[in-house]
C-alpha beads as a LAMMPS data file, in Angstrom:
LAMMPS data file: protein, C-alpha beads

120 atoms
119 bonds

1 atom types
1 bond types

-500.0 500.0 xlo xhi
-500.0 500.0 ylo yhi
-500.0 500.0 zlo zhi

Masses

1 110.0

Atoms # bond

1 1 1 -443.793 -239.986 247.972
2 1 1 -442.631 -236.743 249.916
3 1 1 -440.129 -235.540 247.523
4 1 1 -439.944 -234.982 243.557
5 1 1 -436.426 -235.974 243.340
6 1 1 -435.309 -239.740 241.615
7 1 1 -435.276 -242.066 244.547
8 1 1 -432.729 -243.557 242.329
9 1 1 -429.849 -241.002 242.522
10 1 1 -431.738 -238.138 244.954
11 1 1 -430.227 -235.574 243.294
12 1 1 -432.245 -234.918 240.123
13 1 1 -435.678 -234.422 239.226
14 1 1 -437.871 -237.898 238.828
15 1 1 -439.151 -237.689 235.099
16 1 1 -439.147 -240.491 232.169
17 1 1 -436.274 -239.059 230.654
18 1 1 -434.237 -239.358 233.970
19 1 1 -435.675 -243.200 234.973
20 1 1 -435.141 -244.335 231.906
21 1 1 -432.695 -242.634 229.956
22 1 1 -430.342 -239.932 231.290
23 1 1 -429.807 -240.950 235.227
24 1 1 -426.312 -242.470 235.976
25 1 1 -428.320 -246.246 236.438
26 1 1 -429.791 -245.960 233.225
27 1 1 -426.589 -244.619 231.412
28 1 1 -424.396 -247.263 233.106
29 1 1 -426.925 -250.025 231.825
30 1 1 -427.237 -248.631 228.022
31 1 1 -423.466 -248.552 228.196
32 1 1 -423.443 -252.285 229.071
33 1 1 -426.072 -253.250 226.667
34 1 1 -424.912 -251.069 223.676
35 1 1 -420.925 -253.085 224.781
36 1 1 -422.795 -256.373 224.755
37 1 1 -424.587 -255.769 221.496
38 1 1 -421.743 -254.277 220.052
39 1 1 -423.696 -251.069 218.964
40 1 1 -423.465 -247.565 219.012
41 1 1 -426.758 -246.521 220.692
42 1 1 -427.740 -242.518 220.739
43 1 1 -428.822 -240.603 223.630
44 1 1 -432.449 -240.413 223.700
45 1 1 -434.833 -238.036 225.509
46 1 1 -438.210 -240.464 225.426
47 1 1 -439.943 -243.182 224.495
48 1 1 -440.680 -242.447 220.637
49 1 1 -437.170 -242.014 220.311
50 1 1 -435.704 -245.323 221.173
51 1 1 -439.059 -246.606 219.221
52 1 1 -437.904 -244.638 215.935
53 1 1 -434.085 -245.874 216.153
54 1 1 -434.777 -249.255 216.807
55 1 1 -437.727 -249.363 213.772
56 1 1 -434.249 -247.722 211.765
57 1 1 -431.712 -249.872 212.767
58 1 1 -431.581 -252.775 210.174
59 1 1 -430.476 -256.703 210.376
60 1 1 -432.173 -259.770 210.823
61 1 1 -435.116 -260.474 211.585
62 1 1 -433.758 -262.495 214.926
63 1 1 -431.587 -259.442 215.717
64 1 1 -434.238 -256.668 215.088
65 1 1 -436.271 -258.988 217.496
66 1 1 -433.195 -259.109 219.945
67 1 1 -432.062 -255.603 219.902
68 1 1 -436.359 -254.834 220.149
69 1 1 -436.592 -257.091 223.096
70 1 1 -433.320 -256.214 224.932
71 1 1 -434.531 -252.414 224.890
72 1 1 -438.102 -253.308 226.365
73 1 1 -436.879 -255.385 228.584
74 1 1 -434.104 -252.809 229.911
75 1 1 -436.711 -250.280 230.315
76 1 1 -438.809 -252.396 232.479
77 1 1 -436.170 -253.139 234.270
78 1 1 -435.524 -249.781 234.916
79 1 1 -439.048 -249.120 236.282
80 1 1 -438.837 -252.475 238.637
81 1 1 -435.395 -251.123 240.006
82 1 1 -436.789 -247.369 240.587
83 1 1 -440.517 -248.825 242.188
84 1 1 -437.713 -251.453 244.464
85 1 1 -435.687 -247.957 245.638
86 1 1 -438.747 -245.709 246.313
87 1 1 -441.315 -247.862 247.566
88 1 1 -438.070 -249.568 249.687
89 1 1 -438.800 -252.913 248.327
90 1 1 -435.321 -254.031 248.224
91 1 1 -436.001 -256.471 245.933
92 1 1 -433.782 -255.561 242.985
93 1 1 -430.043 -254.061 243.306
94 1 1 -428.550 -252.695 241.058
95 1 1 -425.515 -254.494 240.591
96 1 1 -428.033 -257.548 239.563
97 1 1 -429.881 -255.086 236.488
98 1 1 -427.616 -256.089 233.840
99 1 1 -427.299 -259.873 233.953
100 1 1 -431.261 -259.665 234.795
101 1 1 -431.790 -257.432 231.631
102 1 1 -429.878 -259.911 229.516
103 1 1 -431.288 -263.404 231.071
104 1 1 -435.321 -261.977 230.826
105 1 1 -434.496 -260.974 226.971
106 1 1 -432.975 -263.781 225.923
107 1 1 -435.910 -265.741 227.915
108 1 1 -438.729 -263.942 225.688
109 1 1 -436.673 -264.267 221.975
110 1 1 -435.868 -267.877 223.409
111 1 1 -439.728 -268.297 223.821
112 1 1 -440.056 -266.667 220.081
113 1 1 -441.744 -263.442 222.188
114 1 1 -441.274 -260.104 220.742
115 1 1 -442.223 -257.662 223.271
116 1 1 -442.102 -254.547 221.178
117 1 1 -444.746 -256.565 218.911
118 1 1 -447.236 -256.671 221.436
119 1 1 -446.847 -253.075 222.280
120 1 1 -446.792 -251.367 219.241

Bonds

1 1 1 2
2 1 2 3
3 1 3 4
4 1 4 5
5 1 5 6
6 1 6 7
7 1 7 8
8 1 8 9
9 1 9 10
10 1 10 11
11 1 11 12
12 1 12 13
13 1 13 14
14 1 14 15
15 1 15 16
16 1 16 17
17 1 17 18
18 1 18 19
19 1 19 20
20 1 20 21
21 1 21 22
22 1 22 23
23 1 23 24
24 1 24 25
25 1 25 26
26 1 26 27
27 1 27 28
28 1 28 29
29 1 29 30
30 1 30 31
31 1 31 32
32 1 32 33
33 1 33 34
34 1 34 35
35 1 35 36
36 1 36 37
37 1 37 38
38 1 38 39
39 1 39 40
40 1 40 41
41 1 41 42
42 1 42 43
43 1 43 44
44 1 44 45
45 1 45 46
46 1 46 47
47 1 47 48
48 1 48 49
49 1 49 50
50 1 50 51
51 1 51 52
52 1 52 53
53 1 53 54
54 1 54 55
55 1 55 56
56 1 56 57
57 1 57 58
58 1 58 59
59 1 59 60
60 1 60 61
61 1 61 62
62 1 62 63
63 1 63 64
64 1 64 65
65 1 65 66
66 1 66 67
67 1 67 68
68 1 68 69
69 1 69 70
70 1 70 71
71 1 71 72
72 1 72 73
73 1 73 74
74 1 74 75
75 1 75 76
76 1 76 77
77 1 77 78
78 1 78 79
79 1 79 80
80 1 80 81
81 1 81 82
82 1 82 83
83 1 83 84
84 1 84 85
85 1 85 86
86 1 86 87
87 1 87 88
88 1 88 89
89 1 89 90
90 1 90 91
91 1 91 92
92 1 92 93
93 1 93 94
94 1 94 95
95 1 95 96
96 1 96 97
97 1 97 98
98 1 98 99
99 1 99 100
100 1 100 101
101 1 101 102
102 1 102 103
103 1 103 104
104 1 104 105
105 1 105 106
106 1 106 107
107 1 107 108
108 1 108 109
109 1 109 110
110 1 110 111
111 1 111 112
112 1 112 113
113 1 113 114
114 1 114 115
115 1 115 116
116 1 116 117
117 1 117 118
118 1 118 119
119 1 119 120
């Protein structure tokens, strides 16, 4: 890669925080999820944070394994969409992230997967 800038956005600095959590892709998509859950969900800065607020948030067993899922699987997403845009893969577009985000959750809690089980 020649440059240090998101191949996302080219305008910011690439880190996790940017990829995942604070560039406009990843805003606009935890805006959609957080309407289509019907949650409020906080800013976060990295990874232990969304791990911390999900263990928090209470319900259900089948929507703790939802709203677990749904966040994996968004971040995931995320890293598919940013390898598509800087390795020119064109594989993934971005107006597709969403309704791929929801299908692949619902898929895994579907198939009785819980994706944040496995990794933590």
């Amino acid at each position: 890669m020649d440059s240090l800038l998101c191949p996302c956005c080219s305008s910011n600095l690439e880190d996790s925080n940017h990829v995942f959590f604070a560039g406009n892709v990843a805003l606009e998509l935890w805006n959609r999820i957080a309407l289509w859950l019907d949650l409020h969900i906080p800013e976060f800065v990295n990874m232990s944070d969304i791990f911390q607020w999900i263990d928090g948030h209470g319900g259900g067993s089948k929507q703790q394994r939802i709203l677990n899922t749904t966040c994996v699987t968004l971040i995931w997403i995320l890293w598919m969409y940013r390898n598509s845009v800087a390795f020119d893969c064109s594989r993934l577009k971005k107006h597709q992230l969403f309704d791929l985000s929801i299908e692949e959750s619902m898929a895994a809690v579907g198939a009785g997967l819980s994706v944040v089980d496995s990794v933590g």
